[in-house]
C-alpha positions as CSV (number, residue, x, y, z in Angstrom):
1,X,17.8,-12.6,19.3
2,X,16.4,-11.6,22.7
3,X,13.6,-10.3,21.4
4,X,10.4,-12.2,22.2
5,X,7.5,-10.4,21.0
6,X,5.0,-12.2,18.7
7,X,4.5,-10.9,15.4
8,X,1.1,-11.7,13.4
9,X,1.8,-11.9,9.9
10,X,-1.3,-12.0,7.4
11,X,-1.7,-13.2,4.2
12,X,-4.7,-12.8,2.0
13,X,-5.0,-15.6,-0.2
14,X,-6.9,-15.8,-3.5
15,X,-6.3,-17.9,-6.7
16,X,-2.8,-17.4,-6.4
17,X,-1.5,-21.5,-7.1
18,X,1.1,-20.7,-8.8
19,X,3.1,-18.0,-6.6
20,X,1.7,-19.2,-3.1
21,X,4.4,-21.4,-2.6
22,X,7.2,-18.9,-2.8
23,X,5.2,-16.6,-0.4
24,X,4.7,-19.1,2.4
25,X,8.5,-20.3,2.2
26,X,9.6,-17.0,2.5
27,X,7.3,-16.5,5.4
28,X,8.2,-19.5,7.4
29,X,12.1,-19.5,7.1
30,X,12.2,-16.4,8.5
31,X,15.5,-15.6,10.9
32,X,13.0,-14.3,13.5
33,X,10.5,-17.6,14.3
34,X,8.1,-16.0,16.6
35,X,5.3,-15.7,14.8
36,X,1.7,-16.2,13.9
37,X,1.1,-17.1,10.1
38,X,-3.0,-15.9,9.4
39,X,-3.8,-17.2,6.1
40,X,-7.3,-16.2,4.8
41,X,-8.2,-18.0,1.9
42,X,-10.5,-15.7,0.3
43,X,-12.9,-18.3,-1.7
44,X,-10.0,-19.3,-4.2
45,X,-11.4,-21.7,-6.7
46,X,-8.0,-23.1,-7.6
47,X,-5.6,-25.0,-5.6
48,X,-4.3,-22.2,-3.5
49,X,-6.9,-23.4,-0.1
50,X,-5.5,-26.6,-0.4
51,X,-1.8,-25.7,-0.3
52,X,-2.6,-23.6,2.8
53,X,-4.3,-26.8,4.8
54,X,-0.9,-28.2,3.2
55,X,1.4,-25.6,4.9
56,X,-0.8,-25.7,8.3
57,X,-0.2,-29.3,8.9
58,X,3.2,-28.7,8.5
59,X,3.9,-25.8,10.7
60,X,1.9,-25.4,13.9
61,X,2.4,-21.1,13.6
62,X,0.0,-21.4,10.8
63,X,-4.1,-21.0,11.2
64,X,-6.4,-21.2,7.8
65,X,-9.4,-19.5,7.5
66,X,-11.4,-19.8,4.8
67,X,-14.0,-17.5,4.0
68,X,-16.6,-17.2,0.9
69,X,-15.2,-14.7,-1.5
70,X,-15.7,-11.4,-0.4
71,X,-12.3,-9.4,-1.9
72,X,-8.8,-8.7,-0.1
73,X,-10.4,-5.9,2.3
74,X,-12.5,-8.1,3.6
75,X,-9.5,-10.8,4.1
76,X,-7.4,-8.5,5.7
77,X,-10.1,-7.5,8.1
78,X,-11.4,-11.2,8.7
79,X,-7.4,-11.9,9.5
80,X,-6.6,-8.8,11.5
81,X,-9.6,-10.3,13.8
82,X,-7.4,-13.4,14.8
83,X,-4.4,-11.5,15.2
84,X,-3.0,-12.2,18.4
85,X,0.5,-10.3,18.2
86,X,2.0,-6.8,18.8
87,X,3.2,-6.0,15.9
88,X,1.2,-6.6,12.3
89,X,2.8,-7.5,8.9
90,X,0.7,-7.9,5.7
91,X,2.2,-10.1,3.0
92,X,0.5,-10.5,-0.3
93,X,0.2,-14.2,-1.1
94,X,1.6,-13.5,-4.8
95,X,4.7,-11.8,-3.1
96,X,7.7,-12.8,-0.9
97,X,10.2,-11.1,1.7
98,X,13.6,-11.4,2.3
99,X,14.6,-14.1,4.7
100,X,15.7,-11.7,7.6
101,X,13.0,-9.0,6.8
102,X,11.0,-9.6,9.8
103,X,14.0,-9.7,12.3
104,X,15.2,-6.4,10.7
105,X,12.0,-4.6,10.7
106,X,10.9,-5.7,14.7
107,X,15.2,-4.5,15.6
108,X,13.9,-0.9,14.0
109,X,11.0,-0.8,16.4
110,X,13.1,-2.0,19.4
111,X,15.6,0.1,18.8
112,X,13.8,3.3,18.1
113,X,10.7,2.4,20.4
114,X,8.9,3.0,16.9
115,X,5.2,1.9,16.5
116,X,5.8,1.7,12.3
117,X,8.6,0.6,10.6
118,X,8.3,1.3,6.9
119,X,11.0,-0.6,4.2
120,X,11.3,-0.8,0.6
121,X,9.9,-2.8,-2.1
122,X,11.5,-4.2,-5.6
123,X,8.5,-4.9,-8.4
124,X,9.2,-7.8,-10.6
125,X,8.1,-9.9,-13.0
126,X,9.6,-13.2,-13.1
127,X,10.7,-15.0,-10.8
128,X,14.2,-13.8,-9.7
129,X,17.0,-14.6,-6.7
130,X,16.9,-12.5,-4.4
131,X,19.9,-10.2,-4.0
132,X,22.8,-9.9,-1.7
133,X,21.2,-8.1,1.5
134,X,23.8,-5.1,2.6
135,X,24.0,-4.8,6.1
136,X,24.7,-0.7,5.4
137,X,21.1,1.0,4.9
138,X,19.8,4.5,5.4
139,X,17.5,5.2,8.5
140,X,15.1,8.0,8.6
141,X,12.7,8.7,11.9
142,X,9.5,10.6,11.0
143,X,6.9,11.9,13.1
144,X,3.3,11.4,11.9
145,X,3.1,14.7,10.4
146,X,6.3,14.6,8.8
147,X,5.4,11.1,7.0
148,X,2.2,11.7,5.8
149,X,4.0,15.3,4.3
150,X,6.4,12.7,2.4
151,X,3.3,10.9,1.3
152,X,1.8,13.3,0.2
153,X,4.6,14.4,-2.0
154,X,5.4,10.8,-3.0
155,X,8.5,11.6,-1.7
156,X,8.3,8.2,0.7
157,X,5.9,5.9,2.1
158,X,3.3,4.2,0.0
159,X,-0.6,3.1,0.6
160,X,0.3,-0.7,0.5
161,X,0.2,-2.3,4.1
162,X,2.5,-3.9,3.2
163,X,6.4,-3.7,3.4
164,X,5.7,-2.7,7.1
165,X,5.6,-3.4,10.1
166,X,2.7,-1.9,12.2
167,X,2.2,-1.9,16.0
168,X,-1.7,-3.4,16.5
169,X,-2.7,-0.1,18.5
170,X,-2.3,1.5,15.2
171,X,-4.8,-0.3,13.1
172,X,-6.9,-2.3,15.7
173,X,-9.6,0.2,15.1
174,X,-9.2,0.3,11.4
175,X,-11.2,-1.9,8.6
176,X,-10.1,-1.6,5.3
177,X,-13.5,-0.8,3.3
178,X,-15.1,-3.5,1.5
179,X,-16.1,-3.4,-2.3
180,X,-14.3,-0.1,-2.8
181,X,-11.5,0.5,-4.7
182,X,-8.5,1.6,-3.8
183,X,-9.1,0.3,-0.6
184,X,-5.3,0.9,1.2
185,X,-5.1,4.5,0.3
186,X,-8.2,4.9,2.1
187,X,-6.9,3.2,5.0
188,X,-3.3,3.6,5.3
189,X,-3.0,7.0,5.9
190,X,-4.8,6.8,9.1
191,X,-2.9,4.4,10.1
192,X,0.4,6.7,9.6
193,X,-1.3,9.4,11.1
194,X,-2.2,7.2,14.5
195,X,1.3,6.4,14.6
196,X,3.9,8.7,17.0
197,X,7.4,7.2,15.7
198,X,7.7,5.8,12.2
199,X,10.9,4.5,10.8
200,X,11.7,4.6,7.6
201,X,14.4,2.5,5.9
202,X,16.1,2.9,2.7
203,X,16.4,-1.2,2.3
204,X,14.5,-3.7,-0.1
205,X,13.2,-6.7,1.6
206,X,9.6,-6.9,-0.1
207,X,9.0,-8.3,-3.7
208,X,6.4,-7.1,-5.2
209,X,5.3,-9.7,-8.5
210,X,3.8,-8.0,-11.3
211,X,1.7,-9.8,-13.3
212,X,-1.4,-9.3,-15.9
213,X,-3.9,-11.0,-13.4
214,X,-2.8,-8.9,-10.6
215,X,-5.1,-5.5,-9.8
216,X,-2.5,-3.1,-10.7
217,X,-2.6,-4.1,-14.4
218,X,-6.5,-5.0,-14.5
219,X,-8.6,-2.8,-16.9
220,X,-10.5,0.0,-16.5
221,X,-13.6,-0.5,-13.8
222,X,-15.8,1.8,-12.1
223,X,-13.5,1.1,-8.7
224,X,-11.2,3.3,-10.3
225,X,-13.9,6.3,-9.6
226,X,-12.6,5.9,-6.2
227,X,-9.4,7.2,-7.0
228,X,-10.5,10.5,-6.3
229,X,-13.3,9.4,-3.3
230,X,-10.1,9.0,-1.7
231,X,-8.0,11.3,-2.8
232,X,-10.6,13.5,-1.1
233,X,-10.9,11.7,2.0
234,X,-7.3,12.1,2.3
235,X,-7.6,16.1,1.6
236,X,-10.3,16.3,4.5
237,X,-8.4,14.7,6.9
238,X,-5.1,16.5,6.6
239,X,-7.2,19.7,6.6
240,X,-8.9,19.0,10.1
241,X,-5.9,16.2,11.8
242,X,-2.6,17.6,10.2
243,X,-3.6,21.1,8.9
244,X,0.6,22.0,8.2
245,X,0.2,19.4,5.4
246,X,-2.7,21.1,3.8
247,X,-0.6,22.0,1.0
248,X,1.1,18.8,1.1
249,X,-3.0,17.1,0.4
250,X,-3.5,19.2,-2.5
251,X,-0.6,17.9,-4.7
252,X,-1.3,14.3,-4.0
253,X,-5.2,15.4,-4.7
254,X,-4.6,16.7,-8.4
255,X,-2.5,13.8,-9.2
256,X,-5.1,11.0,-8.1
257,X,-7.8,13.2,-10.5
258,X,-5.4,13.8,-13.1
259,X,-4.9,9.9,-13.1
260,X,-8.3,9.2,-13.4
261,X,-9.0,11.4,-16.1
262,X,-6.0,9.6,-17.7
263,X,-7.9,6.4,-17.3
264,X,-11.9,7.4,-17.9
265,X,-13.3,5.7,-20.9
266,X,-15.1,8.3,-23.8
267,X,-18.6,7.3,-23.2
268,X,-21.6,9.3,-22.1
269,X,-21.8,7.1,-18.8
270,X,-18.3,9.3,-17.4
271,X,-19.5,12.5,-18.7
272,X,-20.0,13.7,-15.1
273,X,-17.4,11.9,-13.9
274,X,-15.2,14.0,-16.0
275,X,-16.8,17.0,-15.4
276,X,-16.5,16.3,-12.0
277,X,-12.4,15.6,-12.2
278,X,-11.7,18.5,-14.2
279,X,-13.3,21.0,-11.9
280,X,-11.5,19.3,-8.7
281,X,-8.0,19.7,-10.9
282,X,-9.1,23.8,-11.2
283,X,-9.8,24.2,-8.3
284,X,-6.6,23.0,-6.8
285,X,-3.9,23.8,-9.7
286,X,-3.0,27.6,-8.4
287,X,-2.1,26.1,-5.2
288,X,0.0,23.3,-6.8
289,X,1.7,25.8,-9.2
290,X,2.6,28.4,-6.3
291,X,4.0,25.5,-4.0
292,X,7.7,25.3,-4.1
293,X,8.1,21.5,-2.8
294,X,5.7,19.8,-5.0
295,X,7.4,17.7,-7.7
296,X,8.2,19.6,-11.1
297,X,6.6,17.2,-13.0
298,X,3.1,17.8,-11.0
299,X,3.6,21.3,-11.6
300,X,3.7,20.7,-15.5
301,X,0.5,18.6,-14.9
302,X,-1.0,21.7,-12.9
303,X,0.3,24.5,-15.8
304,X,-0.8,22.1,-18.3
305,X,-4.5,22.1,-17.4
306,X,-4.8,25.5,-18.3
307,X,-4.8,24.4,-21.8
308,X,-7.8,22.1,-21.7
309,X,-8.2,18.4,-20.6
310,X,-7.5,16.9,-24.5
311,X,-4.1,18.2,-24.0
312,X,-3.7,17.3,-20.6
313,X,-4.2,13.9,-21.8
314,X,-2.2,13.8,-25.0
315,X,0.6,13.9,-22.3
316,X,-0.3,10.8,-20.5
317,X,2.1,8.5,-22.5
318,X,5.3,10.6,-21.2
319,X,3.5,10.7,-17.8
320,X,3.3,6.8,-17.3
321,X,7.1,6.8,-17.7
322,X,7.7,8.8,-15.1
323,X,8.6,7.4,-11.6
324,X,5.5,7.6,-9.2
């Protein structure tokens, strides 16, 4: 390739021995070699600081920093400090990418003078060889408005970092908050809505692992209260930056309450919580209802609601099979 531009690829890193392997291989025989390789080792008490010294004396595009434990927020920030490239990537150390992922993501930007690129992302379990890459995908170019629309709707884009590629005048100016849950919803929409060309493409080059250690399949913790923290966050700044997508806010607003009050535990500690959540779902639901591009099955939720929050939640089982 002609392309030259360096491209600052960071990898949180936390107690992830067994996986971290896979994710740095994937990183560093990558078809497109100019890079920068951040690992932050976020205080892992296994073996996963000493494989990254490991992988740093053997490849000179690799730093180490290692840091007490302070969460992945913190890592990504402390990484995104050291960055020294145009473009960003975050890769999760318990994930991998396609070989030519990051040579297919920086040709999007080039080619469509894009400041986000935005792919897709295969969830497994075990491990599993990677699939034939097709060379034929489907392109899509959004404006800022028009993605964070989509994102609302969970039509496209999701709050991960990563499975993107993000030009560094997009986020240099954005932390991801520290000790909060939910912590990339409440910072990636900003950093779609800073952006001016995104690119969207219908091709899987990120694999997400699923596993029971893994956040998404941790237990019920008060960090799940911020579900709807930034659900509302998200509300107020559609309303004031992208006021088009107001509708757009309020369907991705009743889901993130209606998913918490899937979750809350019954014990007088949530009372208000719950009180809380079931007014926020009222008064949005009308909207929701009346609001001919929102998703059938958030309708439902919306119509639902009417009948009280025990049946609301009766419905939760047929809920988590559905595709969000």
């Amino acid at each position: 390739m002609d392309t030259k531009l360096l491209i600052s690829v960071i990898i949180p890193v936390y107690n992830v021995h067994l996986y971290l392997r896979q994710c740095l291989d994937s990183v560093i025989l990558q078809t497109y070699q100019n890079l920068e390789i951040i690992l932050v080792d976020d205080g892992s008490t296994d073996e996963s600081g000493i494989i990254c010294d490991e992988y740093a004396k053997k490849d000179m595009r690799i730093k180490v920093i290692h840091q007490v434990n302070e969460g992945q927020a913190s890592a990504r920030n402390h990484g995104l400090q050291y960055a020294r490239g145009e473009y960003i990537t975050y890769i999760d150390s318990d994930d991998y990418v396609a070989n030519n992922y990051i040579e297919c993501m920086i040709t999007m930007a080039e080619e469509f003078k894009a400041d986000l690129v935005h792919c897709c992302m295969e969830k497994f379990w075990k491990h599993r060889n990677e699939k034939g890459i097709s060379e034929n995908f489907n392109i899509k170019v959004y404006t800022a408005s028009e993605a964070l629309n989509e994102y609302c709707y969970q039509n496209r884009f999701m709050p991960s970092p990563c499975c993107k590629l993000i030009h560094i005048s997009l986020i240099e100016n954005i932390k991801f908050p520290v000790n909060m849950g939910y912590e990339d919803a409440a910072t990636m929409y900003k950093v779609i809505g800073n952006a001016k060309k995104i690119v969207f493409m219908q091709k899987v080059m990120y694999y997400y692992r699923q596993h029971n250690m893994s956040t998404m399949h941790a237990g019920f913790s008060d960090k799940k209260v911020d579900r709807i923290r930034v659900a509302e966050q998200l509300k107020q700044y559609i309303d004031i930056n992208f006021p088009e997508n107001s509708r757009a806010a309020n369907t991705r607003y009743i889901l993130a309450n209606f998913q918490l009050l899937m979750d809350l535990p019954y014990s007088k500690e949530y009372i208000e919580i719950r009180k809380e959540v079931e007014e926020n779902i009222k008064n949005v639901r009308r909207r929701v209802i009346f609001d001919n591009k929102s998703k059938i099955s958030i309708k439902i939720i919306a119509m639902i609601s009417y009948l009280g929050s025990p049946v609301l939640i009766c419905l939760g089982k047929i809920y988590k099979k559905m595709n969000y």
